[in-house]
N, C-alpha and C positions, 0 to 999 in steps of 0.2 A: 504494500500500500504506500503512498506518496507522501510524507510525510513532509512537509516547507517550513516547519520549524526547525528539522534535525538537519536539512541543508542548508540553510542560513546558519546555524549554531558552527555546524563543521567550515562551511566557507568563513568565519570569522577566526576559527580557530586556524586553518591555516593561514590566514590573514596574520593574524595576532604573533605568530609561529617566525612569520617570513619576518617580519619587525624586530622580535626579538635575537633573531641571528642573526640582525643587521648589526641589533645595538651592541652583540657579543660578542662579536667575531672573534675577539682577542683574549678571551677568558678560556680558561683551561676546564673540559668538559663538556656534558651536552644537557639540552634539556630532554628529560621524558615521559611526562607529562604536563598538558596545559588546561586548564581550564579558566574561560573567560565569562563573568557575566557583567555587560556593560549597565545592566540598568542598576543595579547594585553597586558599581564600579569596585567589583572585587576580578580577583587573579590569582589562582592555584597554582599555583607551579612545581613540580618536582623534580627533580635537578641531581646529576650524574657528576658531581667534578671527579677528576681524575685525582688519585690518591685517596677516595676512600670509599670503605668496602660496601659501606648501602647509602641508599639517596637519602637525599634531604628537601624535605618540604619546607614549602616557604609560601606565606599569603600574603597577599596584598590584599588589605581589609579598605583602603579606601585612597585613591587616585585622582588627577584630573590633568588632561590633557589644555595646555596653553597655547596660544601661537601670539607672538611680541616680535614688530619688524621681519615678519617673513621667516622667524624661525619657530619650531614646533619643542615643547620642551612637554616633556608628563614632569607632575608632583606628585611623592607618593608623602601621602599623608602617614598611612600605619601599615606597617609591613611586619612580618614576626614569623621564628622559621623553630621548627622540634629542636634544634640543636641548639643547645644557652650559650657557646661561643660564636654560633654565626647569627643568633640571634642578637647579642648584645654587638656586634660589628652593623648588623641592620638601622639599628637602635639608634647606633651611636654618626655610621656613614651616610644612610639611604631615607630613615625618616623624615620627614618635614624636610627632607630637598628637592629642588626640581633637577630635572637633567636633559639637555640637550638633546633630543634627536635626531641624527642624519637624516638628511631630505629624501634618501632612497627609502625610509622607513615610515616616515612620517607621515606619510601618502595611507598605509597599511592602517597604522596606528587612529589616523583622522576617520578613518572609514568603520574602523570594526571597533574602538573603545568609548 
């Protein structure tokens, strides 16, 4: 049966996917799994770095995506991960920052968050 909410859900999450390996490309590891829900502006992530032996989950309980002079930046309000060192580096780096998006991603980011 035809379902147009689970293909808009999965077209945002590749969306969401392709943005985030934009914004990472240089980070050691991969993502594997995503979940996006833009009206809630939450973000499941769970995530593969290299060096250690199980994933680590990581939310983002609440974000918002800006654009100032032509450039696109998200804010991540409250983010928080299972793990109490990566969570207190969350805490401490990514909380209440905004951060820059390259333009190849920002396109992905404006469309699906």
């Amino acid at each position: 049966m035809f379902n147009f909410s689970e293909i808009i859900n999965r077209t945002k999450e590749i969306g969401v996917r392709s943005a985030i390996a934009q914004i990472t490309a240089d980070a050691e590891g991969r993502m594997l799994k995503l979940q996006v829900d833009s009206a809630s502006k939450t973000i499941k992530l769970e995530l593969g770095p290299k060096g250690e032996d199980a994933p680590i989950q990581v939310e983002i309980q609440s974000y918002r995506v800006d654009e100032q002079d032509g450039a696109t930046s998200i804010f991540i309000n409250q983010i928080t991960s299972d793990r109490p060192l990566y969570n207190l580096a969350l805490q401490t780096f990514v909380a209440g920052k905004s951060f820059v998006v390259p333009a190849d991603a920002a396109a992905w980011l404006k469309l699906f968050l």
